[in-house]
DODRENDREN-467645 format. One record per residue: residue number from 0; residue in one letter; z, x, y of N, C-alpha, C in turn. Coordinates in steps of 0.2 Angstrom, whole numbers. Each point is the difference from the previous one (the first is absolute). Last residue first. Layout:
<sites>
[site NUM, 'A', [Z, X, Y], [Z, X, Y], [Z, X, Y]]
...
</sites>
This chain:
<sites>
[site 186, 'X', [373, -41, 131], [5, 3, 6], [-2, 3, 6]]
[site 185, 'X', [-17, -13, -15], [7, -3, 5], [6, 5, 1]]
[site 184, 'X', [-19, 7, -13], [-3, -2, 8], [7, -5, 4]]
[site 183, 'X', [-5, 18, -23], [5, -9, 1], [-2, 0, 9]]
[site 182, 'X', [-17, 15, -17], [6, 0, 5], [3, -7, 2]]
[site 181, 'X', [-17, 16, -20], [3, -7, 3], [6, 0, 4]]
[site 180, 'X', [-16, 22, -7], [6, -4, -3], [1, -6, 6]]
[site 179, 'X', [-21, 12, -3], [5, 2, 5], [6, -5, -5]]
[site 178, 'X', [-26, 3, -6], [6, 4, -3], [4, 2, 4]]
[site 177, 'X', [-17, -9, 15], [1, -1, -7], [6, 5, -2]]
[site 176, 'X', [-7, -3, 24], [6, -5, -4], [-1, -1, -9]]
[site 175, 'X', [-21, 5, 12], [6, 1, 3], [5, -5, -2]]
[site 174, 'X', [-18, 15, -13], [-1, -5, 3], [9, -2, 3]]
[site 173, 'X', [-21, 19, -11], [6, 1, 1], [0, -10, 2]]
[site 172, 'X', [-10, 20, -19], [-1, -8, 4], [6, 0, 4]]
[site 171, 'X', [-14, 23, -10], [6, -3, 2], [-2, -7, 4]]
[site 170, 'X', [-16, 17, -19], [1, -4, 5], [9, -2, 3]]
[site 169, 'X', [-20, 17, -16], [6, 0, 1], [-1, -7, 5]]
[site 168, 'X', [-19, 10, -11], [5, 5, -2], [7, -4, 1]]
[site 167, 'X', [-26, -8, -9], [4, -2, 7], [9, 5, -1]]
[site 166, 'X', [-27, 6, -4], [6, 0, -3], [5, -3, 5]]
[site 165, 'X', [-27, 6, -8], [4, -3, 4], [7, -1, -1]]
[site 164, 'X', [-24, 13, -5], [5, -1, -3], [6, -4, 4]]
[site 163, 'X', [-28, 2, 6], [5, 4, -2], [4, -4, -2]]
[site 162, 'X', [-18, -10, 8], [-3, 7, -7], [6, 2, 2]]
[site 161, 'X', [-3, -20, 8], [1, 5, 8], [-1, 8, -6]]
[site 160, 'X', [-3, -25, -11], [-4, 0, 6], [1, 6, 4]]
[site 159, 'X', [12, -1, -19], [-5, -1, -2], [-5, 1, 7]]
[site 158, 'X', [22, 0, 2], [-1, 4, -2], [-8, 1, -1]]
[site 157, 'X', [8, -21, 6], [1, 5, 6], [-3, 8, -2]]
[site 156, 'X', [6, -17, -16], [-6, -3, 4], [-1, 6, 2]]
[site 155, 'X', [21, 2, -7], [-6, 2, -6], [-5, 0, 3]]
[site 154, 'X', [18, -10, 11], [-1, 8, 0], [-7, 1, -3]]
[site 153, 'X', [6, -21, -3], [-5, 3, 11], [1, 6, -2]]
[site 152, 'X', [11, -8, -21], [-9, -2, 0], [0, 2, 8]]
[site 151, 'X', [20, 3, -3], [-2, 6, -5], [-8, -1, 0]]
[site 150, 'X', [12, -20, 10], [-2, 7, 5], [-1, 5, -3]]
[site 149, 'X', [-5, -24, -8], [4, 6, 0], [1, 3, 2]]
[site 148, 'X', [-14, -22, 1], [-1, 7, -1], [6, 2, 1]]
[site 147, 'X', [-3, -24, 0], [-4, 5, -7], [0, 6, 1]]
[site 146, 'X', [8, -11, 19], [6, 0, -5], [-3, 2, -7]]
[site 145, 'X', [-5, 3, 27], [-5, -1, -5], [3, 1, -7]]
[site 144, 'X', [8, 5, 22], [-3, -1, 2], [-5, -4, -6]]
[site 143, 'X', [20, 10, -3], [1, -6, 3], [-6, -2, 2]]
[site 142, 'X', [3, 14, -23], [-2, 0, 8], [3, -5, 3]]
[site 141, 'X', [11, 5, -22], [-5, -3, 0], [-2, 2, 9]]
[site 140, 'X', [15, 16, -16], [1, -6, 5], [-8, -3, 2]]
[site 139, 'X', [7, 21, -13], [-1, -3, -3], [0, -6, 2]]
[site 138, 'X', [3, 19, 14], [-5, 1, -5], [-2, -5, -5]]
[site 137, 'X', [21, 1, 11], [-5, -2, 6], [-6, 0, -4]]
[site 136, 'X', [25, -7, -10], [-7, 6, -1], [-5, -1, 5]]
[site 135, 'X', [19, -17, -6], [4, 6, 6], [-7, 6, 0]]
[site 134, 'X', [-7, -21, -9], [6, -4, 4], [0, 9, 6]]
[site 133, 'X', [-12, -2, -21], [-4, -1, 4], [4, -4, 6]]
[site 132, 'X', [10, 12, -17], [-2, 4, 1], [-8, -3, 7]]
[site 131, 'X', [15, -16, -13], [5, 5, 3], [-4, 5, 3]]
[site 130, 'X', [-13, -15, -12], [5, -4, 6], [2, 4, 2]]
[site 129, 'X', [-6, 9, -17], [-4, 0, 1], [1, -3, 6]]
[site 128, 'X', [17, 0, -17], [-1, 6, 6], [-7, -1, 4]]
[site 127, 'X', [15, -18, -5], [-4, 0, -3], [0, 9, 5]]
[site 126, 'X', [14, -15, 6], [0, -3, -4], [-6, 2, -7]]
[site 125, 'X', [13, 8, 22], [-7, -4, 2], [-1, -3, -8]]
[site 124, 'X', [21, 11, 3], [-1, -4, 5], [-5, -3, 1]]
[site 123, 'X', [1, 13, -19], [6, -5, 0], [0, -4, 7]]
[site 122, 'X', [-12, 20, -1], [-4, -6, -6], [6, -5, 1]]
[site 121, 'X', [6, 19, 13], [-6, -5, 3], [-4, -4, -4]]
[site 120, 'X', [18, 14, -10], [3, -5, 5], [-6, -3, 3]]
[site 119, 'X', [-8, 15, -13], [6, -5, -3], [4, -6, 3]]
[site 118, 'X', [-14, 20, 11], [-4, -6, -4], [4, -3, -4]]
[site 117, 'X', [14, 17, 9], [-4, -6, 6], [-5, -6, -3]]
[site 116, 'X', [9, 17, -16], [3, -3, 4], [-1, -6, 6]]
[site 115, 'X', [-16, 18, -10], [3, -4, -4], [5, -5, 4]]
[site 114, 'X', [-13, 10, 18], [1, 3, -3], [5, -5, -7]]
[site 113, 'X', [-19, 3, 20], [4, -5, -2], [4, 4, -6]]
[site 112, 'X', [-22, 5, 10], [5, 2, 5], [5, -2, -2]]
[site 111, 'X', [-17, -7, -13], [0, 5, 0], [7, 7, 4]]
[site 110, 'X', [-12, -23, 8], [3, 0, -6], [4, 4, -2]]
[site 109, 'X', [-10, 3, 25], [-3, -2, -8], [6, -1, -5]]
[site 108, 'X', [4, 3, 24], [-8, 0, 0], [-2, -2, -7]]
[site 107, 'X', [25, -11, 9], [-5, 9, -3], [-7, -1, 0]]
[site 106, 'X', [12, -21, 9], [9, 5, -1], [-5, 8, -2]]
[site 105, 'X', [-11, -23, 13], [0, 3, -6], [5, 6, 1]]
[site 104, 'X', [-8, -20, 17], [7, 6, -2], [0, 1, -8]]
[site 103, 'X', [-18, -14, 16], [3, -1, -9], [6, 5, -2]]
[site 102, 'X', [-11, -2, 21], [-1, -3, -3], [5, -3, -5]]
[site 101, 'X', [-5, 20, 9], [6, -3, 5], [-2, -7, -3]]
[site 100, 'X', [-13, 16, -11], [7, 1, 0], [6, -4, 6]]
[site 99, 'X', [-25, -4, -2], [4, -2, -6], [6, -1, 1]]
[site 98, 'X', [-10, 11, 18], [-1, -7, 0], [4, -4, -6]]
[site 97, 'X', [-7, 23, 1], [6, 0, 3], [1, -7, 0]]
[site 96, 'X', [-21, 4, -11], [6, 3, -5], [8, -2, 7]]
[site 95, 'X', [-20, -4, 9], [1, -3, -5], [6, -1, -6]]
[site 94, 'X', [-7, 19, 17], [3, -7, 3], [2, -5, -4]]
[site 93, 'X', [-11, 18, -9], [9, 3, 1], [1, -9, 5]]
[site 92, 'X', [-22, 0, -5], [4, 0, -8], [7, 0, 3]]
[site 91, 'X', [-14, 4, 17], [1, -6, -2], [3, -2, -5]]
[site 90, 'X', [-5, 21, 6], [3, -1, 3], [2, -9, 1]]
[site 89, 'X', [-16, 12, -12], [4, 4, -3], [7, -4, 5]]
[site 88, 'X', [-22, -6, 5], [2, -2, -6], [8, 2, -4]]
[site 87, 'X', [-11, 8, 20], [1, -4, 2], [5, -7, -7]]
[site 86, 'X', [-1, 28, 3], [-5, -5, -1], [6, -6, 0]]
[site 85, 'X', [8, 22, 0], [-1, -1, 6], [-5, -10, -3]]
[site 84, 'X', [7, 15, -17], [7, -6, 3], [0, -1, 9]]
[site 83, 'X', [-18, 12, -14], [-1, -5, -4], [8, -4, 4]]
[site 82, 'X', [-5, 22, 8], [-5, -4, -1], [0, -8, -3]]
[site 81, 'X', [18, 17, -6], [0, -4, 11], [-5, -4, 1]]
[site 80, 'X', [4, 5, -27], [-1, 3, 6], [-1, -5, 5]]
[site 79, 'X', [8, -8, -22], [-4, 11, 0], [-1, 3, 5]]
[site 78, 'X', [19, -21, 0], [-6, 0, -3], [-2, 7, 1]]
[site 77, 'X', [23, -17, 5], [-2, 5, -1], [-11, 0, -4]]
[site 76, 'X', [24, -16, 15], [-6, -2, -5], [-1, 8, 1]]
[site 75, 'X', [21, -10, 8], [-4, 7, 0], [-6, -3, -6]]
[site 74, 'X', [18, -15, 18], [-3, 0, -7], [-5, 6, 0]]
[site 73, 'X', [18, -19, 13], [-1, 7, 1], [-3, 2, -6]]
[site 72, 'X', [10, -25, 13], [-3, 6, -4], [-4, 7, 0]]
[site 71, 'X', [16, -24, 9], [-2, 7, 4], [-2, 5, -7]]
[site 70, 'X', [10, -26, 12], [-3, 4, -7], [-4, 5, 3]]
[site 69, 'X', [9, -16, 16], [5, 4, -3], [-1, 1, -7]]
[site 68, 'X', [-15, -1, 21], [2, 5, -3], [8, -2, -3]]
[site 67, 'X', [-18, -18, 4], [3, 2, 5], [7, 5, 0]]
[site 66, 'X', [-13, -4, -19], [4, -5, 1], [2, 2, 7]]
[site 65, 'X', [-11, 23, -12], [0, -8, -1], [6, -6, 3]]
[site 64, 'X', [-12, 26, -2], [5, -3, 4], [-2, -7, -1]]
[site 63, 'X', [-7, 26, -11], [-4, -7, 2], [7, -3, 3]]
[site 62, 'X', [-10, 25, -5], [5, -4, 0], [-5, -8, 0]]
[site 61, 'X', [-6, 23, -14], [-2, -5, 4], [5, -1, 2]]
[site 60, 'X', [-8, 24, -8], [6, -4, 1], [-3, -7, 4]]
[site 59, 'X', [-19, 17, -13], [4, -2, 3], [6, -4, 2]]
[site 58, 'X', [-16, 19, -14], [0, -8, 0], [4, -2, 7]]
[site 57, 'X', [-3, 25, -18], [-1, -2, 9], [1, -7, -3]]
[site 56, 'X', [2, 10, -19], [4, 4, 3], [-2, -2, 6]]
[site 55, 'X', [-5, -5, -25], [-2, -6, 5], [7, 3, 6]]
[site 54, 'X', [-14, 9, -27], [6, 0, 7], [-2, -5, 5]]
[site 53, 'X', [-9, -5, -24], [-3, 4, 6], [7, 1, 5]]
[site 52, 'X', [-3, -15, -20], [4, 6, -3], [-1, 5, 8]]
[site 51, 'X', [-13, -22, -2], [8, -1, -1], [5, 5, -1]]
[site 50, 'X', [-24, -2, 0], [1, 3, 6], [8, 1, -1]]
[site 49, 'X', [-14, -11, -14], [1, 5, -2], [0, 6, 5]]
[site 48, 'X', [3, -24, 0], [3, 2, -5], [1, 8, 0]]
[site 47, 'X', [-15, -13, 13], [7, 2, 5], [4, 2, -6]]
[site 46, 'X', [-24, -5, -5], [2, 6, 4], [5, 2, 3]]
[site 45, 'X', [-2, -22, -12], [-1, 7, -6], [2, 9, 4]]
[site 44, 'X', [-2, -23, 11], [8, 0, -3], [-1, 9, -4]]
[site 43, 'X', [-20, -7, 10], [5, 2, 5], [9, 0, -4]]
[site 42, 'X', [-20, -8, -11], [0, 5, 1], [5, 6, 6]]
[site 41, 'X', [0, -25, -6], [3, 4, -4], [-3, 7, 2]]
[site 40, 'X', [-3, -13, 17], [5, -2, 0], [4, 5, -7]]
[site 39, 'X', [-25, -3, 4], [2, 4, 3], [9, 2, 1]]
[site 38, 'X', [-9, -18, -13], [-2, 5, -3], [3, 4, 4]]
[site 37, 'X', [1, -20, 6], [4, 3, -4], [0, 7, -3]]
[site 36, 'X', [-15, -8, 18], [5, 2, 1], [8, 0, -5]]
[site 35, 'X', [-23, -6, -5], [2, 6, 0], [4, 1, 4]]
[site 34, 'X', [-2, -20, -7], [1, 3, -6], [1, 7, 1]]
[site 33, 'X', [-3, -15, 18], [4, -2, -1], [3, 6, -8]]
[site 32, 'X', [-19, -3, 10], [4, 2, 4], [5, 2, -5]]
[site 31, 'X', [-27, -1, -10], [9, -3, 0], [5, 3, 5]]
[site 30, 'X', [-20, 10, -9], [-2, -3, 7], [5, -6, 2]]
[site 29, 'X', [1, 13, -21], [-6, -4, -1], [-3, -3, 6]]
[site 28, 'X', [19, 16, -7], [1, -7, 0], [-8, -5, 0]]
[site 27, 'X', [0, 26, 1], [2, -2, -4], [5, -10, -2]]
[site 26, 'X', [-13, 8, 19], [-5, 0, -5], [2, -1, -6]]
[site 25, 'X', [14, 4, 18], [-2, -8, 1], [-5, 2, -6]]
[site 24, 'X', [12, 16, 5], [6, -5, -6], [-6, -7, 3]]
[site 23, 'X', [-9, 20, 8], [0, 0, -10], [3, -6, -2]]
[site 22, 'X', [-1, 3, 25], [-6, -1, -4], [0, -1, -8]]
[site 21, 'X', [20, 7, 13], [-2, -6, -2], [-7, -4, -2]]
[site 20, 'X', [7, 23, 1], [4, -4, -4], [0, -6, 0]]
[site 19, 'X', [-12, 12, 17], [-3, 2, -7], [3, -3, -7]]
[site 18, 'X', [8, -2, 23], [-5, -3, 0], [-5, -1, -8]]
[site 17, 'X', [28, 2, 6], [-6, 3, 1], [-6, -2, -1]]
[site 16, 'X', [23, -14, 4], [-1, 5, -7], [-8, 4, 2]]
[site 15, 'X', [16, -20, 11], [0, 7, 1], [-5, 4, -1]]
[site 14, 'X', [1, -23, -4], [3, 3, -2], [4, 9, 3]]
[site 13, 'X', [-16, -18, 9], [6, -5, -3], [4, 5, -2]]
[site 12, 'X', [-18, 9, 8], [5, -5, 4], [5, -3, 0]]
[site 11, 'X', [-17, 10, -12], [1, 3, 1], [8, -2, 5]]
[site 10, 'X', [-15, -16, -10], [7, 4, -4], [3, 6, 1]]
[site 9, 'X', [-20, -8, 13], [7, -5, -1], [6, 0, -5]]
[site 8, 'X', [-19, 15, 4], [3, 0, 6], [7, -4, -1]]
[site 7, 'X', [-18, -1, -19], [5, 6, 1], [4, -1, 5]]
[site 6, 'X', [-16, -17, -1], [6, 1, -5], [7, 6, 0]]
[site 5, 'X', [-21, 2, 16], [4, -6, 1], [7, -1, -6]]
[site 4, 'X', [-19, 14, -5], [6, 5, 3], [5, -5, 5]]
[site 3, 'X', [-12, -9, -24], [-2, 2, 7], [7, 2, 4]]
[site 2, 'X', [-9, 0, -26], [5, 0, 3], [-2, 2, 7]]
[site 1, 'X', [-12, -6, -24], [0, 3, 4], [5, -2, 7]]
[site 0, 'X', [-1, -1, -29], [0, -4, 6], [0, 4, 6]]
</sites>
């Protein structure tokens, strides 16, 4: 099937993904959008797998400020180079990503972070570890922006679309008056 440079543009568009990769993932769907853009979407899963061992040493600190400032987050997203954490893309993710966290106050970047004992106790309070790891785990927590995706999936996305290794290192949520002990107001 022959493939106009109209088709390409528009998935060019839609997805990010290069001219040349999209040309293929349209020929190999058949001139199907929607098929290559899954295509493109596996392919991109594949090449961010095998980026997932690459140091990730520049990136950026996001802040974000929410609630007419009494939420206040801080978050080091990291990747391969300056280059790639100066882009526009790269800078939207960490927005995104800071957005989450004042959000949804997840307690660690991943599961992982957790140790025996805290998953014991956090199965027992969410009822399920999978609940519990998608309650306190950033990486494991649905988007707010769009509840099918994960944030382990926008990272992944992101790596896919910016060719390096992306790694969210660290965050602090702050908000006011949390974890203050309760005061009797009437004396």
């Amino acid at each position: 099937m022959a493939i106009s440079a109209e088709q390409v543009k528009t998935l060019r568009e839609q997805t990010g993904a290069g001219i040349m990769d999209c040309k293929r993932a349209l020929q190999e769907a058949d001139g199907d959008m929607a098929r290559a853009s899954n295509v493109l979407r596996q392919q991109g899963l594949a090449k961010a797998e095998k980026k997932s061992g690459r140091a990730a040493q520049q990136g950026l600190v996001e802040p974000y400020i929410h609630a007419g400032g009494r939420i206040g987050v801080i978050v080091e997203i990291n990747c391969e180079t300056d280059f790639v954490a100066r882009t526009p893309d790269f800078r939207t993710l960490a927005h995104d990503v800071a957005l989450q966290i004042a959000a949804t106050n997840p307690r660690v970047v991943q599961g992982s972070d957790l140790d025996e004992a805290q998953l014991v106790t956090l199965d027992a309070e969410y009822g399920s570890r999978d609940k519990a790891l998608e309650a306190v785990a950033l990486l494991n927590q649905p988007y707010i922006k769009d509840p099918k995706v994960a944030i382990s999936d926008l990272v992944r996305d992101a790596i896919a679309k910016l060719g390096e290794n992306i790694i969210i290192r660290r965050f602090s949520r702050f908000e006011v008056g949390a974890d203050q002990p309760a005061t009797d107001e009437s004396r």
